[in-house]
mmCIF file as Biopython writes it, N, C-alpha, C and O atoms, coordinates in Angstrom:
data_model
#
loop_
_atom_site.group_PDB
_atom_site.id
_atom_site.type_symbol
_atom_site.label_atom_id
_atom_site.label_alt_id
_atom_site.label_comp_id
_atom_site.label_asym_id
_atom_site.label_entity_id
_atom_site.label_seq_id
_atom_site.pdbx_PDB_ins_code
_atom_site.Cartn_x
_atom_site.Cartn_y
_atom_site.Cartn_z
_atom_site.occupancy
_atom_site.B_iso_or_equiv
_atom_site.auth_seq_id
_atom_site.auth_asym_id
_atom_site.pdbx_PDB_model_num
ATOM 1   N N  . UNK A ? 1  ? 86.602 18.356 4.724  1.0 0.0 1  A 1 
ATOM 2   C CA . UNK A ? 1  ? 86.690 18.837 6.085  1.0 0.0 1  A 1 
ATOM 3   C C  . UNK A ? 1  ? 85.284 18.886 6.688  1.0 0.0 1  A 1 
ATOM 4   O O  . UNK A ? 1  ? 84.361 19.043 5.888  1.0 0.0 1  A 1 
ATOM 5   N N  . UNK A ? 2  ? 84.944 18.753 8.215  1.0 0.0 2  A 1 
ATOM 6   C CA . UNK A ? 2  ? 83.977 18.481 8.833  1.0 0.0 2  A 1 
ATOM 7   C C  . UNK A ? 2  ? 83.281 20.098 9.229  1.0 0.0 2  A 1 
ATOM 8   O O  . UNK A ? 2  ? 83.984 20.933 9.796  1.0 0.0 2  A 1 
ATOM 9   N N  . UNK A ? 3  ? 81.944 20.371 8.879  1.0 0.0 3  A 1 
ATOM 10  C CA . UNK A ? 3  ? 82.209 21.681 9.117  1.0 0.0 3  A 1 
ATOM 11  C C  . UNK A ? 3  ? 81.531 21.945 10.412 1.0 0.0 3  A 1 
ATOM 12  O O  . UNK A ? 3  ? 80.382 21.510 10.489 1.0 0.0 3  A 1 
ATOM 13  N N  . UNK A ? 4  ? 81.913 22.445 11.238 1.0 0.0 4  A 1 
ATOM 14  C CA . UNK A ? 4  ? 81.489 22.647 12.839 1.0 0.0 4  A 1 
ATOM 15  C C  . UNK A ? 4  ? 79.981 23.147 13.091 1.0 0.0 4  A 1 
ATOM 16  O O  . UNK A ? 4  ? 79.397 23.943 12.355 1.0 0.0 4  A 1 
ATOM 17  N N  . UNK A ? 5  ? 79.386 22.494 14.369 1.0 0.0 5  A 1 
ATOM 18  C CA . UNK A ? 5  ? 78.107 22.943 14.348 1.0 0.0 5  A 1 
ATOM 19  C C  . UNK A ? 5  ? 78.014 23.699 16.044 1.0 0.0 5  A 1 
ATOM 20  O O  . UNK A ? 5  ? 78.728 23.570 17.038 1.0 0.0 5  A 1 
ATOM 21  N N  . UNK A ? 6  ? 77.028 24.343 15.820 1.0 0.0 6  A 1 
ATOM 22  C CA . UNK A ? 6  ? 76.788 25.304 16.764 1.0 0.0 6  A 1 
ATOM 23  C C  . UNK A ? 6  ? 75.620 25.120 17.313 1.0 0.0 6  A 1 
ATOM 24  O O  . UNK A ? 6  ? 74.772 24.518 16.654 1.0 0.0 6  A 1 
ATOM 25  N N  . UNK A ? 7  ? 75.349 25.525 18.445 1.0 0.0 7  A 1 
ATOM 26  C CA . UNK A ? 7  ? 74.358 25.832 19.015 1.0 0.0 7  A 1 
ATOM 27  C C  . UNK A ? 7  ? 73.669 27.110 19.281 1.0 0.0 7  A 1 
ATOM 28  O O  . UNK A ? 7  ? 74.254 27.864 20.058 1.0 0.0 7  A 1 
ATOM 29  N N  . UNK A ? 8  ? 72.237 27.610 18.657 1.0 0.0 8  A 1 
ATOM 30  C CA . UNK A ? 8  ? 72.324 29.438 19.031 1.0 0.0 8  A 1 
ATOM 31  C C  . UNK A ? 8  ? 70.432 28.660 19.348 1.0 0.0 8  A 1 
ATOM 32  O O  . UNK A ? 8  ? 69.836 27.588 19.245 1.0 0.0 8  A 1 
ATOM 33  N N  . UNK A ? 9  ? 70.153 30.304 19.826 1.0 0.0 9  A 1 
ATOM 34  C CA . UNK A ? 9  ? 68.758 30.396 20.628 1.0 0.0 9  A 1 
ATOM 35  C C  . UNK A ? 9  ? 68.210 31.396 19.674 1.0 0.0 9  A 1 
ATOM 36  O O  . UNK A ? 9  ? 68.785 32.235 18.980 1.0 0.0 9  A 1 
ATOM 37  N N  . UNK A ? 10 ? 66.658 31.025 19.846 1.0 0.0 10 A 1 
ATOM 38  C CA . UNK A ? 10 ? 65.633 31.977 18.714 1.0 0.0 10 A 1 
ATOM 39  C C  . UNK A ? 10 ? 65.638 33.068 19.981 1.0 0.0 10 A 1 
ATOM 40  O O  . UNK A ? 10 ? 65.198 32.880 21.116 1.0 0.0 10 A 1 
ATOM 41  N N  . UNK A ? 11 ? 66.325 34.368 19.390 1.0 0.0 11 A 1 
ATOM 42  C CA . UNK A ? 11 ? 65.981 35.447 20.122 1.0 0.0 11 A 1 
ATOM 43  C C  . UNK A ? 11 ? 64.825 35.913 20.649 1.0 0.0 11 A 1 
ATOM 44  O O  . UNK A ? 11 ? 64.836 36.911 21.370 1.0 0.0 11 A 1 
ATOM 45  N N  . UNK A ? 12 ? 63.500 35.137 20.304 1.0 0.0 12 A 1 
ATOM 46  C CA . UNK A ? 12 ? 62.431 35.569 20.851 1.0 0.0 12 A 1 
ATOM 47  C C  . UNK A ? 12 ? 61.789 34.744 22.072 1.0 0.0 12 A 1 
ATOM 48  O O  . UNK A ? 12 ? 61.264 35.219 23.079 1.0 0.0 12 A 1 
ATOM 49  N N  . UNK A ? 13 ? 61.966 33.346 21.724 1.0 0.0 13 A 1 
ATOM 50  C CA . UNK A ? 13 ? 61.413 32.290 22.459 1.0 0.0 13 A 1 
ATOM 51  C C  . UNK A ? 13 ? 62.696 31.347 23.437 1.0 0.0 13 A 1 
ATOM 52  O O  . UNK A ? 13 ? 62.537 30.626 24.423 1.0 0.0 13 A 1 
ATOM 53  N N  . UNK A ? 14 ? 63.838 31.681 22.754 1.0 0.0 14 A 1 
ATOM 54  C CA . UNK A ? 14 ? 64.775 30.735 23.462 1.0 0.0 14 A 1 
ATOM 55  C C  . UNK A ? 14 ? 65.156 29.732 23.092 1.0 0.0 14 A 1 
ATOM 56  O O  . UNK A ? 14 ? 66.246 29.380 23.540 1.0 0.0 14 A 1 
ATOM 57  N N  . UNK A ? 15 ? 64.442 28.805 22.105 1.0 0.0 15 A 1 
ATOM 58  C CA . UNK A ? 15 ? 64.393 27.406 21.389 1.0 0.0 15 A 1 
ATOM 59  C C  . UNK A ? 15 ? 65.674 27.407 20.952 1.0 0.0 15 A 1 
ATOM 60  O O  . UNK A ? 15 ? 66.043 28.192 20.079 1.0 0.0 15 A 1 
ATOM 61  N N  . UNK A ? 16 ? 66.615 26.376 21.612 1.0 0.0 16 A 1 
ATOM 62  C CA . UNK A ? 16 ? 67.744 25.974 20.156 1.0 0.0 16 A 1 
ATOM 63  C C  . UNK A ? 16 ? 67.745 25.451 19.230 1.0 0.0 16 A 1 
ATOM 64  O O  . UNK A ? 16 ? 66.924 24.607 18.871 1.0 0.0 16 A 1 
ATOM 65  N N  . UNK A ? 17 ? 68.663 25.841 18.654 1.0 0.0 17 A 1 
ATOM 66  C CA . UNK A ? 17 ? 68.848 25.014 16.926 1.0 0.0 17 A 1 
ATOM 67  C C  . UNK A ? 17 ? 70.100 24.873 16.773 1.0 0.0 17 A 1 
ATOM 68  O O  . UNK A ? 17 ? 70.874 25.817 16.930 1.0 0.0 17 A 1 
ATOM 69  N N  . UNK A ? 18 ? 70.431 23.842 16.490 1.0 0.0 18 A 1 
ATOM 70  C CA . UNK A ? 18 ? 71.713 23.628 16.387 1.0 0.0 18 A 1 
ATOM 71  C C  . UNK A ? 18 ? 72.033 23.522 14.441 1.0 0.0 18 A 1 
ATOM 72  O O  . UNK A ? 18 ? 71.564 22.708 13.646 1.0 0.0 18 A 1 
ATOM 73  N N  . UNK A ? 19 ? 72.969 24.659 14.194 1.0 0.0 19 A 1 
ATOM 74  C CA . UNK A ? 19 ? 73.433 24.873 12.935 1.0 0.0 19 A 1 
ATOM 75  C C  . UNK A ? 19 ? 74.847 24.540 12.005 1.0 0.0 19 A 1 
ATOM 76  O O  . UNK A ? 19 ? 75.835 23.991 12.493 1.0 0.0 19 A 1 
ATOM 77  N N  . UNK A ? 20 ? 74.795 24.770 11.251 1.0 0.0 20 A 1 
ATOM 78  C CA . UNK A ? 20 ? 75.969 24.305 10.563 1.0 0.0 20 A 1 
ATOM 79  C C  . UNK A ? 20 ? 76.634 25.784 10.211 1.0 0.0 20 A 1 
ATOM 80  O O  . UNK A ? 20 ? 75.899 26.770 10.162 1.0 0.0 20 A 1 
ATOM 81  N N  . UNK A ? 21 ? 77.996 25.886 9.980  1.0 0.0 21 A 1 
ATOM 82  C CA . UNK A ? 21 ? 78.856 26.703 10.024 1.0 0.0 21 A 1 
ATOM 83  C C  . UNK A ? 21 ? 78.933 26.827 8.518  1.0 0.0 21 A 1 
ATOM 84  O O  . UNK A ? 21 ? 79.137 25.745 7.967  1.0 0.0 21 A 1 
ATOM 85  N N  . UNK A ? 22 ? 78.831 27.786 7.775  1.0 0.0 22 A 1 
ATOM 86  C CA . UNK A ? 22 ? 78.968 27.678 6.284  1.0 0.0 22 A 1 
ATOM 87  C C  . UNK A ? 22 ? 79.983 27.583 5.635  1.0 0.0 22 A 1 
ATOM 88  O O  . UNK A ? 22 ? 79.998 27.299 4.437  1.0 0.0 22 A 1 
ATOM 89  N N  . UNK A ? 23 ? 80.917 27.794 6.290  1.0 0.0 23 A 1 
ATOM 90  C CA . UNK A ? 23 ? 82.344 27.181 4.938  1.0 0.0 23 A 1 
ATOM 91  C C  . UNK A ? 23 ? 83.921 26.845 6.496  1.0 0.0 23 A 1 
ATOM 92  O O  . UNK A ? 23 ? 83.680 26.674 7.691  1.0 0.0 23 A 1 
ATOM 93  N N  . UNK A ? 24 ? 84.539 26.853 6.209  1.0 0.0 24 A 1 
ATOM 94  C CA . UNK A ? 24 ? 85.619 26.604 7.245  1.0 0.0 24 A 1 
ATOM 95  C C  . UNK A ? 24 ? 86.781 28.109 7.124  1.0 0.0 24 A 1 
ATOM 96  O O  . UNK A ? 24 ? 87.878 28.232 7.669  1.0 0.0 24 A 1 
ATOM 97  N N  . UNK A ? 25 ? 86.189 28.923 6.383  1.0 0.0 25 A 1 
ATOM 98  C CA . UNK A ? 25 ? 86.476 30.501 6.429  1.0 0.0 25 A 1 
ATOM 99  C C  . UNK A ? 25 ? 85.818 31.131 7.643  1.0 0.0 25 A 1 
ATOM 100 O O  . UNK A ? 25 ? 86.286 32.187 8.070  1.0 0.0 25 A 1 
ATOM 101 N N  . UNK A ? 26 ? 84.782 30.576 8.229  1.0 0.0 26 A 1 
ATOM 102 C CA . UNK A ? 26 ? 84.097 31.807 9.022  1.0 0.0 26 A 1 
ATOM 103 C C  . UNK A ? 26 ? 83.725 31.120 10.254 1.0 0.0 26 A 1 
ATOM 104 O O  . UNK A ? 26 ? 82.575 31.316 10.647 1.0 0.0 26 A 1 
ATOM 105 N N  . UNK A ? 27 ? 84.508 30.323 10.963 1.0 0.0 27 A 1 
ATOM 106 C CA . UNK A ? 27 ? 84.439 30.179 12.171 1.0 0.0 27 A 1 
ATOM 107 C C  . UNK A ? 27 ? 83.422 30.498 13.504 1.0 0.0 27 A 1 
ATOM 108 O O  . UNK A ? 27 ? 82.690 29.799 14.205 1.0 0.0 27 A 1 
ATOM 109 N N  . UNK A ? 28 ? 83.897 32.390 13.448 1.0 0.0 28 A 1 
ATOM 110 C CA . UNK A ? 28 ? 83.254 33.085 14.599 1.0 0.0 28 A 1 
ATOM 111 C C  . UNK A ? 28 ? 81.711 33.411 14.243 1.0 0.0 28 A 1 
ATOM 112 O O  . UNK A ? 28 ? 81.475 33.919 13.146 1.0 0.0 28 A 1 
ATOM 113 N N  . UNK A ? 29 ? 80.583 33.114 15.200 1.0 0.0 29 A 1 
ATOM 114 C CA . UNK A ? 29 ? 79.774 34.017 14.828 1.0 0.0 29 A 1 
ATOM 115 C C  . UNK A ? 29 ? 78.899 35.352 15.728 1.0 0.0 29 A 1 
ATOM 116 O O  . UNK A ? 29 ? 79.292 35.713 16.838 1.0 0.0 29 A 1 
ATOM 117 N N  . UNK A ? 30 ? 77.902 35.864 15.163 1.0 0.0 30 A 1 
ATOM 118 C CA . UNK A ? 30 ? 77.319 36.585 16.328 1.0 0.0 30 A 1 
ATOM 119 C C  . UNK A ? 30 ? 76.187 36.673 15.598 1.0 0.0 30 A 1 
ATOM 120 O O  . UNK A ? 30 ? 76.073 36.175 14.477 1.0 0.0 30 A 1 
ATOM 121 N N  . UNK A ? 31 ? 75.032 37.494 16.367 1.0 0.0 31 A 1 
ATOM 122 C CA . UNK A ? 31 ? 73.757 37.673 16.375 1.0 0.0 31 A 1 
ATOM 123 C C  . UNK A ? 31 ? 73.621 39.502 15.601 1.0 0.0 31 A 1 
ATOM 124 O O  . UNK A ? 31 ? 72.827 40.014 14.812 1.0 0.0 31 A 1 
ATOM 125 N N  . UNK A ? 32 ? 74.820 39.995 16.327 1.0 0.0 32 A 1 
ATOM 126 C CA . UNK A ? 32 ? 74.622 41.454 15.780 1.0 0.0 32 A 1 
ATOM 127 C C  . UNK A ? 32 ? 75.637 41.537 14.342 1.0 0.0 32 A 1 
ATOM 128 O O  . UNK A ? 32 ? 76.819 41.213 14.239 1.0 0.0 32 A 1 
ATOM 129 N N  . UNK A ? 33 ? 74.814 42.029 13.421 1.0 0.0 33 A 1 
ATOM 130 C CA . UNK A ? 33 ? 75.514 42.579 12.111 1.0 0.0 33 A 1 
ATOM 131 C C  . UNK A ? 33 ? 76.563 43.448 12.514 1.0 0.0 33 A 1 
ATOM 132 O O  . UNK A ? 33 ? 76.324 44.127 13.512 1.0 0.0 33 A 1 
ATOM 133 N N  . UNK A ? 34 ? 77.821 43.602 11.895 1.0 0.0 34 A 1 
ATOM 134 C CA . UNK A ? 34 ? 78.534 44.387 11.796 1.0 0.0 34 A 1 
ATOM 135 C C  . UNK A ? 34 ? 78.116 46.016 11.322 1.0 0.0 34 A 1 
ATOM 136 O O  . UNK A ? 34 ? 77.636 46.154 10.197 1.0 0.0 34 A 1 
ATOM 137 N N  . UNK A ? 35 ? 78.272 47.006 12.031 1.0 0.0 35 A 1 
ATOM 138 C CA . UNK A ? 35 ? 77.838 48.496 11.681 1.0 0.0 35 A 1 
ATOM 139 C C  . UNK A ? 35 ? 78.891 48.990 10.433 1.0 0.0 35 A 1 
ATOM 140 O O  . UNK A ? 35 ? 80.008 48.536 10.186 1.0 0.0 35 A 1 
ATOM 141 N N  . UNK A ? 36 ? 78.232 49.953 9.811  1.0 0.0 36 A 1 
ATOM 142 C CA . UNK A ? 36 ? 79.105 50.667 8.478  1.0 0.0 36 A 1 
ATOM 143 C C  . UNK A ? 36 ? 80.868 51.524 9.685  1.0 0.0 36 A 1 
ATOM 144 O O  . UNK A ? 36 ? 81.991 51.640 9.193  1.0 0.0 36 A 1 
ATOM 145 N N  . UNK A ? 37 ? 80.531 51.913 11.082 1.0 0.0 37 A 1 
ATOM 146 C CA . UNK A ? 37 ? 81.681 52.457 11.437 1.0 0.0 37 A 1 
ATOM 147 C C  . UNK A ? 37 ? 82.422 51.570 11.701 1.0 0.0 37 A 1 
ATOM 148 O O  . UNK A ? 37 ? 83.561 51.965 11.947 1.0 0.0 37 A 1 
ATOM 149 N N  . UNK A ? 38 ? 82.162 49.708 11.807 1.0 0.0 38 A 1 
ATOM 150 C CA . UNK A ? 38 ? 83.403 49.048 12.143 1.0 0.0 38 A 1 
ATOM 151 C C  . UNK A ? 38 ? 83.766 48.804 11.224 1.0 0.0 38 A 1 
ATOM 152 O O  . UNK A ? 38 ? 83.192 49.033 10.160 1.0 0.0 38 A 1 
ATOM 153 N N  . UNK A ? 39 ? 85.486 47.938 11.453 1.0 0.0 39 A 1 
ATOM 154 C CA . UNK A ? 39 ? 86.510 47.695 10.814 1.0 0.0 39 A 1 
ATOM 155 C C  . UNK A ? 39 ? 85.752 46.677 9.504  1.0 0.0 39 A 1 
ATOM 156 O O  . UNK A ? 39 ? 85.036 45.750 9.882  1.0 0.0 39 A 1 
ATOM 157 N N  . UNK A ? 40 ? 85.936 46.887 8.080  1.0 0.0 40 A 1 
ATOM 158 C CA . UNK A ? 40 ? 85.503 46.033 7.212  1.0 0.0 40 A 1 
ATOM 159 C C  . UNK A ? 40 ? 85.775 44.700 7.469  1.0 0.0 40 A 1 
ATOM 160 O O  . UNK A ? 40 ? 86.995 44.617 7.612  1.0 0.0 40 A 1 
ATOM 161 N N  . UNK A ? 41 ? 85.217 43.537 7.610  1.0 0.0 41 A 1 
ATOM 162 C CA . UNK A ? 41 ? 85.856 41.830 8.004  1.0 0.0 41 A 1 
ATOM 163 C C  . UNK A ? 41 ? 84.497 40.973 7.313  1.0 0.0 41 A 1 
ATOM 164 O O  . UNK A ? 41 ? 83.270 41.057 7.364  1.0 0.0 41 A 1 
ATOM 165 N N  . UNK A ? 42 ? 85.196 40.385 6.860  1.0 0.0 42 A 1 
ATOM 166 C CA . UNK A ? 42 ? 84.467 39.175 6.255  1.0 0.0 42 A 1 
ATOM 167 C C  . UNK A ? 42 ? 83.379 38.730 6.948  1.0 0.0 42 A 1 
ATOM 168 O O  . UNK A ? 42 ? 83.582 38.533 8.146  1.0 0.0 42 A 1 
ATOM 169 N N  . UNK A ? 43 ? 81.865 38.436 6.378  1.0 0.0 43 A 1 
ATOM 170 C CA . UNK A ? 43 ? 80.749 38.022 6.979  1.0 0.0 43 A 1 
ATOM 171 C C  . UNK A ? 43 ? 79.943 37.223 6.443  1.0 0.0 43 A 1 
ATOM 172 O O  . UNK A ? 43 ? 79.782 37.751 5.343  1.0 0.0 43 A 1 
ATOM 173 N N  . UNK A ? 44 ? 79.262 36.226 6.457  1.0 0.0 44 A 1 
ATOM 174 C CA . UNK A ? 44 ? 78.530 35.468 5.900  1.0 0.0 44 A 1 
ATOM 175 C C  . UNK A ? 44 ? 77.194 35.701 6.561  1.0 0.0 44 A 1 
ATOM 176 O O  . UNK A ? 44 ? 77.147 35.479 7.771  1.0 0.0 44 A 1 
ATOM 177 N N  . UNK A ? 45 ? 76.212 36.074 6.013  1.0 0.0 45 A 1 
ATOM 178 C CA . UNK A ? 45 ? 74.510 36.408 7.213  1.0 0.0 45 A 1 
ATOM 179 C C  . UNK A ? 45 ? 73.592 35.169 6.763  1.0 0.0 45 A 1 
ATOM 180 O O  . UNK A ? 45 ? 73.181 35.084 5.605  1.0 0.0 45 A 1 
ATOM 181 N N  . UNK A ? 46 ? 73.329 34.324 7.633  1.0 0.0 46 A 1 
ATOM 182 C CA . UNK A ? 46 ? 72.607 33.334 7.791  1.0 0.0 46 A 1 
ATOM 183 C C  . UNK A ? 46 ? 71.049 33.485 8.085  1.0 0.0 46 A 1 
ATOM 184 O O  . UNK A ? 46 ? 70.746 34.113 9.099  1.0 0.0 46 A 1 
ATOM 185 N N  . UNK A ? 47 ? 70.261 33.080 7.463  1.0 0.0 47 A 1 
ATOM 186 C CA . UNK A ? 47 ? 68.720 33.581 7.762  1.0 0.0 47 A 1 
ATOM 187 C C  . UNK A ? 47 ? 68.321 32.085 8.617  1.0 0.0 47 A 1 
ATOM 188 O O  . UNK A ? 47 ? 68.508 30.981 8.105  1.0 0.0 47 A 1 
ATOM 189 N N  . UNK A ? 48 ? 67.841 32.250 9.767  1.0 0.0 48 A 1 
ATOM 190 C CA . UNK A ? 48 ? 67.403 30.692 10.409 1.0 0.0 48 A 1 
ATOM 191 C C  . UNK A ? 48 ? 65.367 31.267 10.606 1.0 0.0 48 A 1 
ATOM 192 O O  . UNK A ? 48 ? 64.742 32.323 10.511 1.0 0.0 48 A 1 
ATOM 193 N N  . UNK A ? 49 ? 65.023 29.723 10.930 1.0 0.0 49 A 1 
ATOM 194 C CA . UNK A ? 49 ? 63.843 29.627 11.126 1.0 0.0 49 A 1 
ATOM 195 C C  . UNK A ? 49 ? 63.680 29.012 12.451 1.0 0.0 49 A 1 
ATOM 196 O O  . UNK A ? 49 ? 64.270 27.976 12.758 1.0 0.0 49 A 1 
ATOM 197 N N  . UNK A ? 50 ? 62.630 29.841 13.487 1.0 0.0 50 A 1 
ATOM 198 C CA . UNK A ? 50 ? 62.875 29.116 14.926 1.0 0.0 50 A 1 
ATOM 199 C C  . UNK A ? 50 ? 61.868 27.878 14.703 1.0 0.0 50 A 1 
ATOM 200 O O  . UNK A ? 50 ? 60.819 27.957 14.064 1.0 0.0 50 A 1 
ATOM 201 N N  . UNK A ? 51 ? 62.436 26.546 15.433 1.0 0.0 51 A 1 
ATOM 202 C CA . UNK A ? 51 ? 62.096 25.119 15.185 1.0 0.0 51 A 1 
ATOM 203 C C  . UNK A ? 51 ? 60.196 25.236 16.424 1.0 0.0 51 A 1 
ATOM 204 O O  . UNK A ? 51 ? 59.144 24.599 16.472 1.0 0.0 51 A 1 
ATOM 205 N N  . UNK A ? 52 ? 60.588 26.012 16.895 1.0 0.0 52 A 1 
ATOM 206 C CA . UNK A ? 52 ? 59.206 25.883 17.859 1.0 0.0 52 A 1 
ATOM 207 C C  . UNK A ? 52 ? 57.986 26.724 16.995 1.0 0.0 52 A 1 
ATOM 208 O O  . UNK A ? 52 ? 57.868 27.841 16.491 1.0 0.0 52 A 1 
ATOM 209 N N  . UNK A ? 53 ? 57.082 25.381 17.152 1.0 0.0 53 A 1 
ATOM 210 C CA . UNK A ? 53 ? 55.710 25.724 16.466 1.0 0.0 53 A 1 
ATOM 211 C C  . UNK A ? 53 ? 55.023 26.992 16.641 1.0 0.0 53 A 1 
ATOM 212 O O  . UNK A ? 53 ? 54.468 27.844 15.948 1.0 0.0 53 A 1 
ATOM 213 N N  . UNK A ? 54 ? 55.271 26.778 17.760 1.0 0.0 54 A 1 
ATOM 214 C CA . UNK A ? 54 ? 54.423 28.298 18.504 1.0 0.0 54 A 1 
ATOM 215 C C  . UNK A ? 54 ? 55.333 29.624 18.210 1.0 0.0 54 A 1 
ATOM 216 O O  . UNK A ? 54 ? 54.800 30.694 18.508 1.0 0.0 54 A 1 
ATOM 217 N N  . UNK A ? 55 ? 56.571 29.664 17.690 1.0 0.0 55 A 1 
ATOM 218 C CA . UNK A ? 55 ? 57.107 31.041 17.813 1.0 0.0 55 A 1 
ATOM 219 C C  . UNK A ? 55 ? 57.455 31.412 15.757 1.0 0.0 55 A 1 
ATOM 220 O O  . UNK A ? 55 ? 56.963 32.284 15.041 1.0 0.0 55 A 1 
ATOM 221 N N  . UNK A ? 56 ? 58.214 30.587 15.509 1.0 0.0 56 A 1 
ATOM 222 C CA . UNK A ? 56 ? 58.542 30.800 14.290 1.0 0.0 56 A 1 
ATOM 223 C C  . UNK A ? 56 ? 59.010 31.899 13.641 1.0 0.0 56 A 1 
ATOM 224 O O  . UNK A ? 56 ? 58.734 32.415 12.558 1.0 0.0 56 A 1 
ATOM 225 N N  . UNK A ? 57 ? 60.033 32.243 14.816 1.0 0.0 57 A 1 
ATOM 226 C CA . UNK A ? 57 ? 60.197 34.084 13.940 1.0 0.0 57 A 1 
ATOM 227 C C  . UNK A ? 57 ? 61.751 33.581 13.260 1.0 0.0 57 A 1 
ATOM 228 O O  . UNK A ? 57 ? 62.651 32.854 13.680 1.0 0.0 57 A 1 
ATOM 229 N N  . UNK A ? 58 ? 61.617 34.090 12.450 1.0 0.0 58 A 1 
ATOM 230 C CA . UNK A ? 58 ? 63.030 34.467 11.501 1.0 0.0 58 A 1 
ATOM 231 C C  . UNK A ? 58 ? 64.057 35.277 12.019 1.0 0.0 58 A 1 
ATOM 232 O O  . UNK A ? 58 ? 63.830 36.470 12.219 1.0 0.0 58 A 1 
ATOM 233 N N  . UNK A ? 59 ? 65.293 34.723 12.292 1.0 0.0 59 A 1 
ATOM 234 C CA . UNK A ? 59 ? 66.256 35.916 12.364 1.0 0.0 59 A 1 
ATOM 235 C C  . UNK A ? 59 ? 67.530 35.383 11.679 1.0 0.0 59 A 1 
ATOM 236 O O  . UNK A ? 59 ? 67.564 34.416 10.918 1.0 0.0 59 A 1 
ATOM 237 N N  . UNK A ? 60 ? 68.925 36.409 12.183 1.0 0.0 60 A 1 
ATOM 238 C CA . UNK A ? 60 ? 69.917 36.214 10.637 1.0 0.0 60 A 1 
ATOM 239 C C  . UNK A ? 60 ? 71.036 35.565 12.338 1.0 0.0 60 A 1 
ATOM 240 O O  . UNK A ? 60 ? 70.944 35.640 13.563 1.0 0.0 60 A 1 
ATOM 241 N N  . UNK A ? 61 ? 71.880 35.042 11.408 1.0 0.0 61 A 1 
ATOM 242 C CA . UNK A ? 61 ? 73.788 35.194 12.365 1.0 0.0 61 A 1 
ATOM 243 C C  . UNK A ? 61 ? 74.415 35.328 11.934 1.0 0.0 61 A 1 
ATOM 244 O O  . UNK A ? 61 ? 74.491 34.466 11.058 1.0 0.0 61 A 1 
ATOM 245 N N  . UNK A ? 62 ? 75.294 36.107 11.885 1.0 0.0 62 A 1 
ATOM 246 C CA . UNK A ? 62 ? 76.718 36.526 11.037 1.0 0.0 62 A 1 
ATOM 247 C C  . UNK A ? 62 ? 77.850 35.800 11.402 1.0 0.0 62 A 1 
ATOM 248 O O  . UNK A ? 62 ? 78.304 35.873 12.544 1.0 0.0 62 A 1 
ATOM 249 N N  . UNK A ? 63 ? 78.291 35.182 10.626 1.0 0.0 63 A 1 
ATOM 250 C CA . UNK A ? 63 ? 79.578 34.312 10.561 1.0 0.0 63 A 1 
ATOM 251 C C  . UNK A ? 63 ? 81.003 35.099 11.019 1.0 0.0 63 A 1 
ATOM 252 O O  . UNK A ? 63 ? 80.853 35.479 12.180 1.0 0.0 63 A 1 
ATOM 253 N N  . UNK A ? 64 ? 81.591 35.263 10.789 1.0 0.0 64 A 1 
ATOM 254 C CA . UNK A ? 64 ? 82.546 35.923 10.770 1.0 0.0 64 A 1 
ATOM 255 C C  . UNK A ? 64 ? 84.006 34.897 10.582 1.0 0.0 64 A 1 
ATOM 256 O O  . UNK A ? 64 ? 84.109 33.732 10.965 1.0 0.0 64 A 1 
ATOM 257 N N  . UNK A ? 65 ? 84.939 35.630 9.957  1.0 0.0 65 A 1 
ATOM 258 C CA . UNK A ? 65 ? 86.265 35.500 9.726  1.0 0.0 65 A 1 
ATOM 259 C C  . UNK A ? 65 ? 87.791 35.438 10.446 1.0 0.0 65 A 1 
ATOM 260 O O  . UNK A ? 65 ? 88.888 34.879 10.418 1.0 0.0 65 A 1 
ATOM 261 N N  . UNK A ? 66 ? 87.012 36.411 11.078 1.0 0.0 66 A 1 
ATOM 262 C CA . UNK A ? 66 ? 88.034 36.966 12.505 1.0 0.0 66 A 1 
ATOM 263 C C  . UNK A ? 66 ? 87.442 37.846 13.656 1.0 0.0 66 A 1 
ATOM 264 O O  . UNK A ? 66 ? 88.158 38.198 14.594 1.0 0.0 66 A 1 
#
C-alpha cells in the first residue's frame, strides 16, 4: 500500500516539508500532543528537521488513529 504524504510547516520559520505518513494506521495528524486529560487514542510522534538552512529547529507531529 502507498503510504500518503503530507505537507506541514516548520513552526518557527514556515518552510515546508513534505512527509511521509508512518504506517496506514494513523492517517490523521496534528502538531499538538495529546494531553494526559484526553480520551486515550493511538499516536505515533514524529521528530522532523526544518529543511531551511537558516532555521533548523526540530519539532515532533503526532499521527493519529482517529
Amino acid at each position: 500500500m502507498c503510504m500518503g504524504k503530507v505537507v506541514v510547516r516548520c513552526p518557527k520559520c514556515k518552510q515546508p516539508k513534505q512527509v511521509t505518513r508512518p504506517d496506514s494506521s494513523h492517517p490523521f495528524w496534528s502538531v499538538e500532543k495529546p494531553g494526559d486529560s484526553q480520551e486515550k487514542v493511538g499516536f505515533v510522534e514524529q521528530t522532523l528537521e526544518c529543511t531551511n538552512t537558516d532555521c533548523g529547529a526540530k519539532f515532533s507531529i503526532y499521527w493519529y488513529d482517529k
